[in-house]
N, C-alpha and C positions, 0 to 999 in steps of 0.2 A: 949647601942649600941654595936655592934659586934667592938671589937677591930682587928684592920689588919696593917700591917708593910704599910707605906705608900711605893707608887712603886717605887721614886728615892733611898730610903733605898735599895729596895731589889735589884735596878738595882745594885748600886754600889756593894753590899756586890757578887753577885753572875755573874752581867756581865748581854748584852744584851739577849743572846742567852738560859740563864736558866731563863728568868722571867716566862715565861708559865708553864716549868716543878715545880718551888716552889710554884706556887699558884695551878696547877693543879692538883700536888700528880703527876706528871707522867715525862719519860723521857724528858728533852728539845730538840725542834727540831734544826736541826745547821742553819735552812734558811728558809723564809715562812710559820711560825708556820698558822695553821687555827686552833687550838685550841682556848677557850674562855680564856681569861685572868681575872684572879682573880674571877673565881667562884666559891662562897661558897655553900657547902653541907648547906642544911634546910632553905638558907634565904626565907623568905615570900618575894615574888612578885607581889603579887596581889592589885589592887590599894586601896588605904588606905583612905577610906570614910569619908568624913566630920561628927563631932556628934555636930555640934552647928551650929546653926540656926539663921537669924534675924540680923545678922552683916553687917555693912557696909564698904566698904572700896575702896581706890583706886588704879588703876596700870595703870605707863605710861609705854610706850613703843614706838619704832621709826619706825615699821614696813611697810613696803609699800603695798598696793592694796593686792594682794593674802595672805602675811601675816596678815595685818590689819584686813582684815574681818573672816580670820579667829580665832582671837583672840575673835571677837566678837560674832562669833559663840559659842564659848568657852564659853563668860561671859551669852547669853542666856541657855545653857543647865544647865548651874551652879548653874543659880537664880532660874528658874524652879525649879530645883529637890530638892536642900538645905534653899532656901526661905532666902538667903542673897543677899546683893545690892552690885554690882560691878562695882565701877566708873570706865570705860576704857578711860585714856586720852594720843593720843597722843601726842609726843613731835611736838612742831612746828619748832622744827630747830635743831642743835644740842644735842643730846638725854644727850650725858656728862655735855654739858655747861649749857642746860638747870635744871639739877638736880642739879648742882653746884649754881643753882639761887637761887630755889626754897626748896631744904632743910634746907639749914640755917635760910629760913626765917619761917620756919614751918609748910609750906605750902605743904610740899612734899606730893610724895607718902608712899603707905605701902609698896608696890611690884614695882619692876621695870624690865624689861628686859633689858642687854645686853649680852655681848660680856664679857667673862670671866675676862679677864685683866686689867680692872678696880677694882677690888679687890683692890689690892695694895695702889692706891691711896687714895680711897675712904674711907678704913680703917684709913690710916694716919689722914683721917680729920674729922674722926669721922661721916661720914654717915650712916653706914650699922649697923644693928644692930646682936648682936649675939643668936642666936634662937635654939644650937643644945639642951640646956638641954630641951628643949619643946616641940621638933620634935618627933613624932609617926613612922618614918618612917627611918626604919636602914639602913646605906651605904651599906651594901653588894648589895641594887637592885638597885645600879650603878655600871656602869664599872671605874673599878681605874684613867683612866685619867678625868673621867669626878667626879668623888667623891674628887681627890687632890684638885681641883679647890675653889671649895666652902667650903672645911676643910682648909681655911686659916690660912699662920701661915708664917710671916714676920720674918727678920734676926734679930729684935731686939725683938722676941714675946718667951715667953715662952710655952706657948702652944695655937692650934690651935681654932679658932674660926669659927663657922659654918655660915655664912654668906648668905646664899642662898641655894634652890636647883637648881643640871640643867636639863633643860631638851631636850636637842638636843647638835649635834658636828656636826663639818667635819674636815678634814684632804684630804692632796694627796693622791692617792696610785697609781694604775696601772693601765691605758686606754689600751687595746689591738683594732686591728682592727679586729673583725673576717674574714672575706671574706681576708683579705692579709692572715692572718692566714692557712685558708683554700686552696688560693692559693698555697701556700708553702708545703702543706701537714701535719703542724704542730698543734699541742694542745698546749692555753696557759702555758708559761714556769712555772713547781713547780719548778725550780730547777734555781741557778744565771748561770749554765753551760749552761742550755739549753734557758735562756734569752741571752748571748752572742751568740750563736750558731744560731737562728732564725734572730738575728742585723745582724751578717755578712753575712746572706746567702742573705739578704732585701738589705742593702747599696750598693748602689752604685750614688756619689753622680754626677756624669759626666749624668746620667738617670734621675737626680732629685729625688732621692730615698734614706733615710736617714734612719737608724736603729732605731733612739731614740729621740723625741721630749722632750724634760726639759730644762726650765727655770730655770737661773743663776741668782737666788738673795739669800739672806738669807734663805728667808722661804721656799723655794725647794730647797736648798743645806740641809737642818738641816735632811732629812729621812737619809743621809748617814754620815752626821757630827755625826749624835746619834748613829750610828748604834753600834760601839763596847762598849758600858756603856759610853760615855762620855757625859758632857753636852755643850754647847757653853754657856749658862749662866743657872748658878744654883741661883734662886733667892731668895730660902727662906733662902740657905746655907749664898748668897751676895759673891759667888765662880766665878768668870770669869774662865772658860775652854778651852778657845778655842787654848791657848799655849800646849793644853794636847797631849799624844802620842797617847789617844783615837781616841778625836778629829780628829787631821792630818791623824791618820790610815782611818778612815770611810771617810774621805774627799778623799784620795786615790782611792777608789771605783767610786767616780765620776770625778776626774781628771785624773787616770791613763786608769781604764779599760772602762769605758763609754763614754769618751773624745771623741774617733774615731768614732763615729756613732752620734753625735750632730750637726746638721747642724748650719755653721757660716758664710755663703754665699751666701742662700738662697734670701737674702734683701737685699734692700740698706740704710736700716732704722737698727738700733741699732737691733741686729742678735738675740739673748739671752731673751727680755724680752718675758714676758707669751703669748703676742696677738701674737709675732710673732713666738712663739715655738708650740702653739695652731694652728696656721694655717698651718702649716708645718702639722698636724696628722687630722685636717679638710679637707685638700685638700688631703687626702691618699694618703701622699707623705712621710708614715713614720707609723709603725705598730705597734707602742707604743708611748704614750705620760703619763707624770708623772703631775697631775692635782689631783685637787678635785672637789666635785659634783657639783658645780655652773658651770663648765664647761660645762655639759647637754645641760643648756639652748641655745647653741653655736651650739650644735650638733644636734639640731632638725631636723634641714634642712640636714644630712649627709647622703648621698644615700650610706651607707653600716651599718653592725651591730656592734655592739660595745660591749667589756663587759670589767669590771672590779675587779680588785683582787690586794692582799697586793704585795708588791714589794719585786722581789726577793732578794735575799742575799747571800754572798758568805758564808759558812758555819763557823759559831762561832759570827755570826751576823744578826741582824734587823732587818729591816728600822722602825726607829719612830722618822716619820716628825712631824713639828709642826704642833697643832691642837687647833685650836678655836672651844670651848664650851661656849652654849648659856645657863644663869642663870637669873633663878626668884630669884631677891636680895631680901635682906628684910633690908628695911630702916630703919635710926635711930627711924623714928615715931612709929614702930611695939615695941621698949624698954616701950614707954609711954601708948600707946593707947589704949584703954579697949576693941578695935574692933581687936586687932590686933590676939586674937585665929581664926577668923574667915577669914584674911589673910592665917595667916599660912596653916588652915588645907586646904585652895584653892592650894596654893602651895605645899603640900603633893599630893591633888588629881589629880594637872595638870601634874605633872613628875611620876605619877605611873596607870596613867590612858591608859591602851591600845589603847582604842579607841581615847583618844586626840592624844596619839602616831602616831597611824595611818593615821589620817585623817594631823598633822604636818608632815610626812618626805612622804608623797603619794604629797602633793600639794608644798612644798619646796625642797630644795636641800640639808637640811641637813639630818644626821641619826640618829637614836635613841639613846640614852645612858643607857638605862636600862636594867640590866641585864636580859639573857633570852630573848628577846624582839625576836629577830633575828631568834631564833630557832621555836620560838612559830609563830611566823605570819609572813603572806605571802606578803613579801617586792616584791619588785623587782631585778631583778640578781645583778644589777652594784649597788642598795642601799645597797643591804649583802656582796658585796666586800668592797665598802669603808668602813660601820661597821666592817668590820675585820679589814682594815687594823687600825680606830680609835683606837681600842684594842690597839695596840701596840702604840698607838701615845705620843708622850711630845708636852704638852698640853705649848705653848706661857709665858714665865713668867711672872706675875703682879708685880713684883717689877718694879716702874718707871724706873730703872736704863738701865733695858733692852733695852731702846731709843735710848742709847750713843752707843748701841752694833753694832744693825742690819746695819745700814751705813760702820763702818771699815772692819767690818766680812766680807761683803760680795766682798767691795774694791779688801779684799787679795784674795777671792776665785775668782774672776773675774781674775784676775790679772795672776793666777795661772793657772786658766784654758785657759789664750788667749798667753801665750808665752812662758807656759813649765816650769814654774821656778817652784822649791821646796815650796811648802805651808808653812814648818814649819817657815821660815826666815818674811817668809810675815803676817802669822797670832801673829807673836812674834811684828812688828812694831804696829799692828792691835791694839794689847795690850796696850801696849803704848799708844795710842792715843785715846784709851776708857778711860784709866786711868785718862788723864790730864782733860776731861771733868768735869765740875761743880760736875756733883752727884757726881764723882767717887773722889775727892779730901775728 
């Protein structure tokens, strides 16, 4: 396999704002990169064909109605063309609890789909099995947040273990309203000057007219907590960040300069969470909202046009929000099972396959994770923005620890954004009280 610096390496060593220019050979941009991140000269892209035949094997998954069937889609083009049997089973209740049943008893599957951040766990208990020396199909035809994920490698590991491929993301990034836009005489903001300059000329909140819709929790604080190289939890390091002068600086962004255009009034219901920061940029009473692509579904109904793109930044900075990547795992059964080449190379063809690509991120919400993919085919506008913005994303950590995090963290950023106080005092108790937690003793 192509060896590459993993990207919290290259963040730290070089800062948020040169990660594009050291993977890309070119200058880094100070704000809003749209260049591809970490794309390699010569990697093969092209999907990586099944050469074994006649295997049989099984994959659960939790997916509902439009993903469901199309899964199933999946497994009949699959059996067709390559002449293996693919037991598709879904979970009947909890997809986690339910594998926690069934693999110890040996009953599992080969392949499973979730949600990235089960890694962690699943590792520690010996589920997943490790499949990199076996794989046909080199990291470079992913993008690095979605390649970290499944190159697992825990604070107590000495080296990484391959544990799955992925094959879809999402992450936040930037909802514009066109028509407000238009009204105003403006083009979406490249630039964080001219994202403030478009809020003030929008706001006014005595009108009902708010500059900037974004939800106050963890996981839409973390685009501007990352922004200058810091991490809020580094999980493979077992590093807590969020006392860092990175941290606090990229929190600054959202508590100093974006504070005044966040409506906190609008409701009589808790002001801040997502439904009511979404509705606020639903009823175009606000010309940006900071979301990710399940938010669509929301906006079906929206009698104006909508597009989206990576969020700006004030120059020497990022935004790289947290992002959840969906992985075909490959379970402990794939170590033992004589069927398990005929797993794998179904998972080599499902994440390098164009056309499963397409026919996944055209009927869902999330977006591609393979490299190229974005350039070559004809997405839709607001899918090639949030693919950008994913580029840049820090992808949710898997170490369990992360659980004790997201409740204090966000405590102190709440806290800090409803009555002015200093972050650093507050994310310093935050610390504190993550520490005294079970895991963290």
């Amino acid at each position: 396999m192509v060896e590459r610096p993993h990207r919290r390496q290259v963040l730290k060593a070089v800062g948020a704002a040169g990660i594009a220019g050291v993977f890309a050979g070119c200058e880094a941009p100070t704000s809003n990169p749209t260049t591809t991140v970490d794309r390699v000269p010569d990697c093969e892209t092209s999907v990586v064909e099944p050469t074994v035949s006649g295997g049989s094997f099984t994959l659960v998954h939790g997916r509902q109605q439009e993903g469901a069937h199309l899964l199933e889609e999946t497994k009949e083009v699959f059996q067709e063309r390559y002449e293996s049997t693919v037991r598709i089973e879904r979970s009947p209740y909890s997809p986690v609890e339910h594998l926690r049943t069934v693999i110890p008893e040996g009953d599992g599957p080969h392949l499973f789909t979730h949600r990235h951040t089960i890694a962690g766990r699943f590792v520690e208990d010996g589920f997943l099995s490790e499949q990199g020396e076996n794989l046909r199909v080199e990291e470079c035809v992913y993008s690095d947040p979605a390649w970290d994920v499944v190159d697992y490698q825990g604070p107590e590991m000495d080296d990484p273990v391959t544990v799955g491929l992925p094959f879809a993301g999402e992450c936040p990034a930037l909802l514009y309203n066109r028509d407000i836009l238009d009204e105003l005489g403006v083009e979406p903001p490249e630039t964080f000057a001219e994202w403030l300059s478009i809020m003030e000329e929008f706001h006014d909140p005595q009108q009902g007219q708010y500059g900037l819709a974004q939800p106050l929790n963890a996981y839409f604080a973390s685009w501007a907590a990352h922004a200058y190289g810091g991490e809020i939890y580094d999980g493979e390091a077992d590093e807590l960040g969020i006392t860092s002068d990175a941290v606090s600086r990229g929190l600054d962004i959202l508590l100093d300069d974006l504070r005044p255009y966040i409506p906190s009034t609008h409701t009589d219901a808790s002001p801040y969470t997502e439904e009511a920061q979404v509705a606020v940029f639903e009823n175009a009473t606000a010309p940006f909202l900071i979301n990710g692509p399940w938010v669509e579904a929301d906006l079906e109904a929206a009698e104006f046009e909508y597009g989206v793109q990576p969020i700006p930044t004030p120059p020497g900075a990022t935004a790289r929000p947290y992002s959840s990547v969906q992985v075909l795992f490959f379970a402990d059964r794939m170590t033992t099972d004589s069927t398990a080449a005929a797993a794998r190379q179904f998972a080599e063809w499902y994440t390098t396959s164009d056309d499963r690509i397409r026919e996944l991120v055209t009927t869902t919400s999330f977006v591609p994770v393979k490299n190229g993919f974005t350039e070559r085919d004809q997405l839709s506008t607001t899918a090639r923005g949030f693919a950008r913005q994913f580029e840049t994303s820090d992808p949710v950590p898997q170490n369990p620890k992360m659980n004790d995090v997201w409740a204090p963290f966000e405590t102190a950023v709440r806290e800090a954004f409803e009555t002015g106080a200093d972050v650093g005092p507050l994310l310093e108790a935050a610390a504190t009280e993550i520490r005294q937690t079970d895991r963290w003793q």
